[in-house]
C-alpha positions, 0 to 999 in steps of 0.5 A: 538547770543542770549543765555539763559535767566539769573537772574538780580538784581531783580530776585527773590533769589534762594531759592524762585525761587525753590519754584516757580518752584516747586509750577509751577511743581505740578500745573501743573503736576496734570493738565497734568495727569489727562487732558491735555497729552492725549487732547495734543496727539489728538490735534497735529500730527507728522512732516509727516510719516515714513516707517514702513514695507514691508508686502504681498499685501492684497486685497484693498491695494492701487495699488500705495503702491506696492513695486516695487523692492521686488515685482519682488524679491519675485515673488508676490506683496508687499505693503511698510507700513508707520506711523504717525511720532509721534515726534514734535518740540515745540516752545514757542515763549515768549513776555517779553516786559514791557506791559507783566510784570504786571498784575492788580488782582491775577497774573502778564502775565508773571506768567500766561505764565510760568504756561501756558508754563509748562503745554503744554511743560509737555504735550509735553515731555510727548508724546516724543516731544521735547520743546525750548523757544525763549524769546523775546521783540523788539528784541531776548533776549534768545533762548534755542534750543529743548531737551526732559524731565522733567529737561528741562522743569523746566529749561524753567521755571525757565528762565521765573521767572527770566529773565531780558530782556534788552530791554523794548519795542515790535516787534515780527518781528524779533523773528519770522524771527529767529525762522523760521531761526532755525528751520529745520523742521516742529514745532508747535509755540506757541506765547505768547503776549498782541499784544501791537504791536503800529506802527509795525502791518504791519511788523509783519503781514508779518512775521507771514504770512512767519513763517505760510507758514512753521509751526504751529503756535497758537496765545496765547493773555494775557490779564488782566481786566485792558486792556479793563476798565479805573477805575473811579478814578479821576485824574489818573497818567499813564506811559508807561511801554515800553516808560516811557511816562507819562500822567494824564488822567481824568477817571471821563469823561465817554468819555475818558473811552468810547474812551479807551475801544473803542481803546482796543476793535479796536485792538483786532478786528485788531489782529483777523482779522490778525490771522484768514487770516493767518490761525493762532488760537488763545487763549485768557487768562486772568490774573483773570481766570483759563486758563484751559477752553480757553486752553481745549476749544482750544484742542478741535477744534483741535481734531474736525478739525482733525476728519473732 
């Protein structure tokens, strides 16, 4: 069984990793303060309702929330009251294939997902809601299962900045197919990816589809500037991060930047299109932008969606 992300020869040394952590921390946390906990409590709701109490029938009540049984007890109607169940699961499903361990301005995706997890599992914990990680790539590199604090969720950073994965290629099927494995209720999962799927669309189509029939769950894309524009360069020696695959391309030639762009442009529209018929949303960051306005944007269509 998957267990917890490790360091490996290249993770950075424990003195740095803490201050990663910490600068993560603070970032985060006055972003959680002063916006994101309260955008958070309006934008989700609970796994259903609870019971709450029994109180005297008052007029409009609903007819079908009498209590029967202490009604007839009592000698008069009782209405039984019930509440928003406020606490959620959180899942934060990470892609940390090969193609999402670079980045070509001021930070790589994988640091971008660690100040992106921090902040929604901040504003989680906040609320009550219980937060786990499941780092993928073609296959479940690590999963840790859902507790409540702070402490946890530095740990969950913390496993981000120094995980290692085994594998360097991407298939989410099988990280989808285990977390609706181990979740026992309703969660909200967050999926983390370039979406770099190659030949593995269609599984993956299917294994959303079946994750969505049960849960919540919201499409976080990471893009960088270089995965839409070929530099004009000249000769440019390219590798295949997942393959190792190398290739010379000649950047001068207006079509071979027009076929790239066209390639990159094709597969986002593919991808969209999947999301929007399995009923997933989707957030789009960039590794050069602050991911605080996709991030408010999305709170926000979910607040109007709930108030419709």
């Amino acid at each position: 069984m998957p267990t917890s992300a490790s360091a490996g020869s290249t993770a950075p040394a424990t003195a740095e990793l803490l201050r990663q952590v910490r600068r993560v921390e603070l970032k985060t946390r006055r972003l959680v303060d002063s916006r994101f906990s309260g955008e958070y409590l309006s934008s989700f709701k609970g796994q259903g309702i609870e019971f709450a109490e029994v109180r005297p029938y008052q007029p409009g009540d609903e007819v079908r929330s009498i209590d029967w049984n202490v009604t007839a007890r009592l000698r008069e109607p009782f209405v039984k009251r019930y509440v928003e169940e406020r606490e959620l699961s959180v899942l934060f499903i990470v892609d940390l294939s090969a193609s999402d361990r670079w980045g070509t301005r001021t930070r790589l995706k994988s640091q971008l997902v660690a100040e992106v997890v921090a902040t929604l599992a901040m504003s989680a914990v906040r609320n009550n809601d219980r937060v786990a990680m499941l780092i993928a790539t073609d296959r479940v590199e690590s999963f840790t299962p859902p507790r409540k604090g702070r402490r946890h969720v530095l740990r969950l950073v913390r496993d981000l900045l120094v995980s290692e994965p085994i594998s360097r290629g991407t298939d989410l099927s099988p990280a989808l197919t285990y977390a609706q494995r181990v979740l026992a209720h309703r969660a909200l999962v967050f999926l983390f990816s370039d979406f770099e799927l190659g030949n593995r669309w269609d599984s993956f189509g299917k294994a959303l589809v079946r994750l969505r029939a049960r849960h919540d769950v919201v499409a976080c894309r990471l893009t960088d500037p270089g995965d839409f524009d070929l530099p004009r360069v000249g000769l440019l020696r390219l590798v295949d991060p997942e393959t190792g695959r190398r290739l010379v391309v000649n950047t001068s030639a207006r079509t071979t930047r027009e076929r790239y762009a066209d390639l990159r442009t094709r597969e986002q529209a593919r991808a969209r299109r999947l999301f929007t018929s399995a009923g997933v949303d989707e957030i789009v960051f960039r590794t050069d932008l602050p991911y605080t306005p996709p991030l408010m944007a999305f709170f926000r269509r979910r607040e109007r969606r709930r108030g419709r």
